[in-house]
C-alpha positions as CSV (number, residue, x, y, z in Angstrom):
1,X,-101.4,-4.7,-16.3
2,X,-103.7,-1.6,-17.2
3,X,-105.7,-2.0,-19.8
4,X,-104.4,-1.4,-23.6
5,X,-104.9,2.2,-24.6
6,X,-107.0,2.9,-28.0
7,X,-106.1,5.3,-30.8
8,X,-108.9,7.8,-29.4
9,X,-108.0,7.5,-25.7
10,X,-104.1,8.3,-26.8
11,X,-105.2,11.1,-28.7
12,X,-107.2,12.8,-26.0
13,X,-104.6,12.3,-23.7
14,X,-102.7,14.2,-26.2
15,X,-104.8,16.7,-26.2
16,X,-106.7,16.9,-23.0
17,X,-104.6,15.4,-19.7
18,X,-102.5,17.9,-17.5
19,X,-99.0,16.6,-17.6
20,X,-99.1,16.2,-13.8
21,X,-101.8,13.5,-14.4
22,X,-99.6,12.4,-17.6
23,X,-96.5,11.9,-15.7
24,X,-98.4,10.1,-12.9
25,X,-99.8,7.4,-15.4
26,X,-96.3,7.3,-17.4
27,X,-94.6,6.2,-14.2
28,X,-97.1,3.6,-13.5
29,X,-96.5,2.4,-16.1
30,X,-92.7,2.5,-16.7
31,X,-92.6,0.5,-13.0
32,X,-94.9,-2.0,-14.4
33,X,-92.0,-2.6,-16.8
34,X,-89.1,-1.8,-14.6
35,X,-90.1,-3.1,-11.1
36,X,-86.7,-2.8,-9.9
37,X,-86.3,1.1,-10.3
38,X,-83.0,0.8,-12.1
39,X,-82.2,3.1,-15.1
40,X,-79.4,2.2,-17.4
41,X,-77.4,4.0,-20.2
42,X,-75.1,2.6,-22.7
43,X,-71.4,4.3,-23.5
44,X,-71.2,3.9,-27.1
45,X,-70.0,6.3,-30.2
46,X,-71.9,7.3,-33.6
47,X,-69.9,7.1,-36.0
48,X,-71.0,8.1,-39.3
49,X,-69.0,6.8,-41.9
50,X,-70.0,9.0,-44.5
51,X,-71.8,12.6,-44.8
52,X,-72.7,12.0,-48.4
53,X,-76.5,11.6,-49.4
54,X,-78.4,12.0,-51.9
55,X,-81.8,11.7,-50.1
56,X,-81.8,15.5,-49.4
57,X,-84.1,15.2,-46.3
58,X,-85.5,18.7,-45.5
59,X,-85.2,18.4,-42.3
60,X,-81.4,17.1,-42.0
61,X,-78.5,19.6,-42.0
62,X,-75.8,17.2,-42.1
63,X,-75.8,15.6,-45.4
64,X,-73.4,16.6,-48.4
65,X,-73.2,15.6,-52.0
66,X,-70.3,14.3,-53.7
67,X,-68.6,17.0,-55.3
68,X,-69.3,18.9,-52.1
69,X,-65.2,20.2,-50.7
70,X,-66.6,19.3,-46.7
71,X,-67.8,15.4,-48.4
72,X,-66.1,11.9,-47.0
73,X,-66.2,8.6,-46.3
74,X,-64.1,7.4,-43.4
75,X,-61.2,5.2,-44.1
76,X,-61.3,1.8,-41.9
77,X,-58.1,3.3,-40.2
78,X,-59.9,7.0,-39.2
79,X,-62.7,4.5,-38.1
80,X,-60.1,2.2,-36.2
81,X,-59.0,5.4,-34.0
82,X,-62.7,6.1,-33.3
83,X,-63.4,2.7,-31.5
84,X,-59.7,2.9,-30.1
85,X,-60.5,5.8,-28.3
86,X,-64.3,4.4,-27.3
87,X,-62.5,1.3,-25.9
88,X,-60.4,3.3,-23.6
89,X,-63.3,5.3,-21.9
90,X,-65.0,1.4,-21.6
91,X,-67.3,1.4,-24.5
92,X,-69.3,-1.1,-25.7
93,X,-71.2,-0.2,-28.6
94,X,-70.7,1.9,-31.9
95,X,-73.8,2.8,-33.8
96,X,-73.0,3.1,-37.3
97,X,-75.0,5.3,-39.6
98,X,-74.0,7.2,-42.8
99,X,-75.9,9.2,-45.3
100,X,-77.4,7.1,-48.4
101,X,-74.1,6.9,-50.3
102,X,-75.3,6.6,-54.5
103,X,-72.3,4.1,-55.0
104,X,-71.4,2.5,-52.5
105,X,-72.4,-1.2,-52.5
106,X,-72.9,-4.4,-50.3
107,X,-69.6,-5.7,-50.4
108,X,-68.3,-2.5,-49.1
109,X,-70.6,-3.1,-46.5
110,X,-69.4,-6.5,-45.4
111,X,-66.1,-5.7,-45.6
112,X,-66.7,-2.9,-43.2
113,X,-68.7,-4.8,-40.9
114,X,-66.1,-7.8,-40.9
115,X,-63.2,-5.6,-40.3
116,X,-64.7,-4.0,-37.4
117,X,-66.3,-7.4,-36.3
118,X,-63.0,-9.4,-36.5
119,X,-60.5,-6.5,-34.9
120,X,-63.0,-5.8,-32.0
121,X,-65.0,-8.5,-31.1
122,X,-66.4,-6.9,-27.6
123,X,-67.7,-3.8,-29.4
124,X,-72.0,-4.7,-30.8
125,X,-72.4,-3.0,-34.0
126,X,-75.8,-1.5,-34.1
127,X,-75.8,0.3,-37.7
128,X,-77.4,0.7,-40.7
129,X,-80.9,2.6,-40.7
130,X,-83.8,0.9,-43.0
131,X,-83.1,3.8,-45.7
132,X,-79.6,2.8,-45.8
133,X,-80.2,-1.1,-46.3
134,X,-83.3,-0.4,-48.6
135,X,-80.7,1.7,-50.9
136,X,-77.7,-1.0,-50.7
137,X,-80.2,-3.4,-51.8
138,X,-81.0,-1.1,-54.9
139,X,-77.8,-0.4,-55.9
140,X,-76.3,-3.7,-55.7
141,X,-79.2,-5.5,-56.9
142,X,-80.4,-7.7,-54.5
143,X,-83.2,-7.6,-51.5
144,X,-83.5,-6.3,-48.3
145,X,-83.5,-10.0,-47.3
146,X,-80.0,-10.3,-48.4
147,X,-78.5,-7.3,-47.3
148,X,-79.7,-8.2,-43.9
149,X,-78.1,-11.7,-43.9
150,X,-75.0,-10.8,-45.5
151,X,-74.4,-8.2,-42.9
152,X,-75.4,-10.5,-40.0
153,X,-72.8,-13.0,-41.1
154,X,-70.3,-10.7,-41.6
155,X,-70.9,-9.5,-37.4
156,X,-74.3,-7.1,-37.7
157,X,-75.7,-7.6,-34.4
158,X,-78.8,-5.1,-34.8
159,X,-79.9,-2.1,-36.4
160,X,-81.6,1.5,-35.9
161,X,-85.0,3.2,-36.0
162,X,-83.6,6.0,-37.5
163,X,-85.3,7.3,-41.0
164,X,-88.7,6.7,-39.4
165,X,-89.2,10.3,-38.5
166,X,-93.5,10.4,-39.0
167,X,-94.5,7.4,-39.9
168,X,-97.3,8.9,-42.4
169,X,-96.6,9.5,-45.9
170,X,-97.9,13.0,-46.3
171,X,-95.9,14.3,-43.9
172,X,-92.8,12.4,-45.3
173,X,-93.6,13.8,-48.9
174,X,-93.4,17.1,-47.7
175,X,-90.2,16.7,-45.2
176,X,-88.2,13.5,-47.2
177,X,-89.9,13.5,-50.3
178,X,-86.9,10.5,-51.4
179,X,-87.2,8.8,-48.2
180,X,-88.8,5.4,-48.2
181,X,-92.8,5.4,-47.5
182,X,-93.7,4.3,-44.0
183,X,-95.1,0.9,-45.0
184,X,-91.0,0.1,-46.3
185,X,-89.6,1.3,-43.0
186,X,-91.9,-0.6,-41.1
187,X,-91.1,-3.7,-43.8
188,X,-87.7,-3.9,-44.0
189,X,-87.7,-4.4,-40.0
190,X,-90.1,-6.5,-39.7
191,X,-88.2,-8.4,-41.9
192,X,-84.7,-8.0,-39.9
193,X,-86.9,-9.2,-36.6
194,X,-87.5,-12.5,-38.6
195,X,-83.9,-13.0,-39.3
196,X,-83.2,-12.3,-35.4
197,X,-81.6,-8.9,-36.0
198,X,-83.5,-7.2,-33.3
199,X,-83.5,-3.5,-33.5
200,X,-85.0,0.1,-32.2
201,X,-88.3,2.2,-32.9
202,X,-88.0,5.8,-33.4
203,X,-89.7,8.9,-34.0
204,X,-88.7,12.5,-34.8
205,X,-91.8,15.0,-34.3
206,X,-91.8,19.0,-34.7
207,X,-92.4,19.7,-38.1
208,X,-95.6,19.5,-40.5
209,X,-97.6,16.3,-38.2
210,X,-100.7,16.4,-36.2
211,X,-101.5,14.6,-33.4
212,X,-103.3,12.2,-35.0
213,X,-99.7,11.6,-37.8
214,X,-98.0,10.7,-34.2
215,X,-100.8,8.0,-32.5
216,X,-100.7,6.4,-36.1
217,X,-96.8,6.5,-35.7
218,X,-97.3,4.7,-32.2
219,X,-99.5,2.2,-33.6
220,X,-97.1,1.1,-36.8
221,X,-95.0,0.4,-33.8
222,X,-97.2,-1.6,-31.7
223,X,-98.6,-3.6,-34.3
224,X,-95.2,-4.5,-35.5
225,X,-94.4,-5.1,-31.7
226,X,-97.1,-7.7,-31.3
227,X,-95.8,-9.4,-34.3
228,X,-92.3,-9.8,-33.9
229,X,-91.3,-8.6,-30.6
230,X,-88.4,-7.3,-32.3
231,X,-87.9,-3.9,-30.6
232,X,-85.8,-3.3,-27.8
233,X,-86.7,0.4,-27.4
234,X,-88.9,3.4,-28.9
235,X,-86.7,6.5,-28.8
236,X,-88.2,10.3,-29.3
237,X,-87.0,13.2,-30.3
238,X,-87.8,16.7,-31.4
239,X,-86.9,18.4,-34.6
240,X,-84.5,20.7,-34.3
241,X,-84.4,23.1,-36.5
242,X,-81.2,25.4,-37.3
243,X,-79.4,25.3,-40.6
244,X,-81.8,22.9,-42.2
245,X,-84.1,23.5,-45.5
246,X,-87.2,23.1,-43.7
247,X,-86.7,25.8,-41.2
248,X,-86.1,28.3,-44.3
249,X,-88.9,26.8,-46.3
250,X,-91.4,27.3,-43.3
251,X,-89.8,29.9,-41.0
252,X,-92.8,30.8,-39.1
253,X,-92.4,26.8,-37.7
254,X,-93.3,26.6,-34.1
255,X,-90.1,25.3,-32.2
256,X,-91.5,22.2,-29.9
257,X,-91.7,22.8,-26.2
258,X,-90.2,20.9,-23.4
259,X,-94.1,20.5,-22.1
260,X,-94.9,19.0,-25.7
261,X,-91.6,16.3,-25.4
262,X,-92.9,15.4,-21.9
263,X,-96.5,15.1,-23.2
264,X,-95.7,13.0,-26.0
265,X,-93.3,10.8,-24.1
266,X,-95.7,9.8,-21.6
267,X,-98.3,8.7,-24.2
268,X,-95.6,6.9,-26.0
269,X,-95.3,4.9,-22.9
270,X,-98.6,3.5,-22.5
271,X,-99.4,2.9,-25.9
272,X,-96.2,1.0,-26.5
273,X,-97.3,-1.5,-23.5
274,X,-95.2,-3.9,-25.8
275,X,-92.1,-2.4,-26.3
276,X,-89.8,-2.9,-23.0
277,X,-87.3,0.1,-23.0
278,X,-88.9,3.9,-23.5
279,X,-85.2,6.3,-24.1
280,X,-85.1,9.9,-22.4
281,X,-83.6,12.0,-25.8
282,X,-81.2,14.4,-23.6
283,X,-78.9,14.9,-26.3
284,X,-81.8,17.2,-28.4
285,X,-83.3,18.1,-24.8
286,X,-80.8,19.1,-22.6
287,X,-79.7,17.4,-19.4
288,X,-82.6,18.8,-17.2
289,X,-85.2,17.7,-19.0
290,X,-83.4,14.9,-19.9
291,X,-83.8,13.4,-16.1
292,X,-87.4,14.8,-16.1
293,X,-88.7,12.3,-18.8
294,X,-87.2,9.4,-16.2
295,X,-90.2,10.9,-14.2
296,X,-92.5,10.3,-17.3
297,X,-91.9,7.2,-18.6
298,X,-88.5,6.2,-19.6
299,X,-86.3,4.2,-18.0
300,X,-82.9,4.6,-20.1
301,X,-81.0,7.7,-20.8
302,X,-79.1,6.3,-23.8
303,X,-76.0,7.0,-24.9
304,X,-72.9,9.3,-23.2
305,X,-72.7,10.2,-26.5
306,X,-68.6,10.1,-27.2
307,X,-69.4,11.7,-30.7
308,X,-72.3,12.7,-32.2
309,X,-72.7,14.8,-35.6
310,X,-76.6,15.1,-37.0
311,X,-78.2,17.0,-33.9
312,X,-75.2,18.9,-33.5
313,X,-75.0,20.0,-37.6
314,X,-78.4,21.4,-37.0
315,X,-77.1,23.8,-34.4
316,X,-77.9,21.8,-31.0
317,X,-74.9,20.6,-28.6
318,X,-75.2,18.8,-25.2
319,X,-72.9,16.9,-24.1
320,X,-73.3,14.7,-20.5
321,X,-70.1,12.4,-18.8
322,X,-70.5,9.2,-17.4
323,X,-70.7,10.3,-13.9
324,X,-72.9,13.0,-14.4
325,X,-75.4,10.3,-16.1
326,X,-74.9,8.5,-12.5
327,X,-76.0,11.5,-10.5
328,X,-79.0,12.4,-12.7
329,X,-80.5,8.9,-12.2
330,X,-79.3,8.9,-8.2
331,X,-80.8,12.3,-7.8
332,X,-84.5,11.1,-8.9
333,X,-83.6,7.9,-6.0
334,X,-83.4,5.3,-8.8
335,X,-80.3,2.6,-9.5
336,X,-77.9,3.6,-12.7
337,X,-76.7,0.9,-14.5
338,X,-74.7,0.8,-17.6
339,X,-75.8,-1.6,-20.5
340,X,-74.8,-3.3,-23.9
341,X,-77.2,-3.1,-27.0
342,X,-79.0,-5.8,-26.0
343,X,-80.3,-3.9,-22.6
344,X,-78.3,-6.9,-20.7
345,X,-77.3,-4.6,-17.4
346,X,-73.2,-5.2,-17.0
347,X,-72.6,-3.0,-14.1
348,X,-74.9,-1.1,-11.1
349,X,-73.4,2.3,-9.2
């Protein structure tokens, strides 16, 4: 095992490496992790059950208020059809998000989570961002603690990274200004890890951080990580940018490169020498360099993504079938393998 990297020798990486040398060290490392050269994906659907919010992230361009004509929340029958359909392409997963609804409370929750638990028992439900649970708490008047355990009775099996974006609280004044501060996000799963509700890491760069905002963000992580051991997987992506606030507020923005994702990636995977599973972000990167960050670190390529709504409200589609997943892993001479949520492989091609 290499030795640990400090916050100084991540940030002249950063800075300073070539990605050659980067994508060299990434891979070292990744094989460290995943001897066996085999990179999985998982076919799943997000499903976001509602587009109302009240957050107003800068940033997002998918959110809606209320009164807003182009507003819903999913019926459990629009939301039946959604895994009927997932369950005929051989799904496994749904990962169930929503924007921070003002009114809706816990026990619309559970009977959510218990309807989907108790019609489909095969399909894992990985929903529920930190921001969401932090609010249902609120409004229902309970805490995080109990959200959490009602949920995982009712069929819960893990939760999110998203809402983490830059895990510094000046950059998340100025993008999500009503977002919880890093210290909650990094809270509230810490305390899902201690009631066994493992869950991911994330982190969405591109906006208003510096380098240094992003090794802090790795090192939330890997502190947490050496606590709990409650991540399965760190996933990256870039902000992107169309029809959102942020771009019209700072329209001079520098759009993030493919080099910078790389860059970033790589470093992600030796600092988070804790965290087993690094995820290439294809859907925000495109499918190209979506197989080049298998040559910089990760080992996963997520989700076939049946549906998928927040990247694409901000103006970016890609779209990738099963079997064209398969031939992007063959084609670097690794293994694909599909997986659950739990990373558990359940078939090789």
């Amino acid at each position: 095992m290499q030795k640990r990297l400090s916050k100084k020798e991540a940030l002249d990486l950063i800075k300073n490496t070539d990605l050659k040398t980067l994508g060299k060290m990434a891979s070292a490392r990744k094989k460290e992790h995943h001897p066996k050269g085999i990179t999985t994906f998982v076919i799943d659907r997000n499903i976001n059950y509602t587009n109302i919010c009240w957050v107003d992230c800068k940033f997002c361009a998918f959110y809606r208020h209320e009164k807003d004509v182009d507003a819903y929340v999913l019926t459990f029958g629009e939301i039946d059809v959604k895994i009927d359909e997932l369950l005929e392409i051989g799904g496994t997963q749904i990962l169930f998000q929503g924007g921070v609804h003002p009114k809706l409370k816990i026990e619309w929750y559970e009977d959510l989570v218990e309807h989907i638990h108790t019609k489909y028992p095969t399909i894992n439900i990985h929903g529920f961002s930190s921001i969401e649970i932090d609010f249902i708490a609120k409004v229902s008047r309970i805490s995080v603690e109990e959200v959490l355990e009602r949920l995982k009775v009712k069929g819960l099996a893990s939760i999110p990274g998203a809402g983490a974006e830059i895990l510094s609280d000046k950059v998340r004044d100025i993008i999500a200004p009503k977002k919880i501060d890093s210290e909650v996000w990094i809270d509230i799963h810490r305390k899902a890890h201690k009631l066994d509700i493992m869950s991911t890491a994330t982190m969405m760069y591109g906006t208003v951080e510096s380098d240094e905002d992003i090794i802090e963000h790795f090192d939330m992580v890997r502190k947490l990580q050496d606590e709990t051991g409650g991540f399965r997987a760190f996933i990256m992506w870039s902000f992107q940018g169309q029809n959102t606030e942020l771009l019209r507020l700072i329209p001079d923005m520098e759009k993030p490169t493919s080099n910078r994702y790389l860059r970033l990636l790589a470093v992600a995977r030796l600092y988070l020498d804790n965290v087993p599973n690094i995820q290439s972000s294809w859907v925000t990167q495109g499918a190209y360099i979506g197989q080049m960050a298998l040559r910089f670190g990760a080992n996963d390529l997520g989700s076939t993504m049946m549906e998928e709504n927040v990247v694409s409200s901000a103006g970016v589609t890609n779209t990738m079938a099963k079997e064209e997943m398969i031939e992007l892993i063959r084609d670097i001479g690794e293994t694909p393998a599909v997986r659950n949520t739990a990373y558990k492989i359940l078939k090789k091609f």
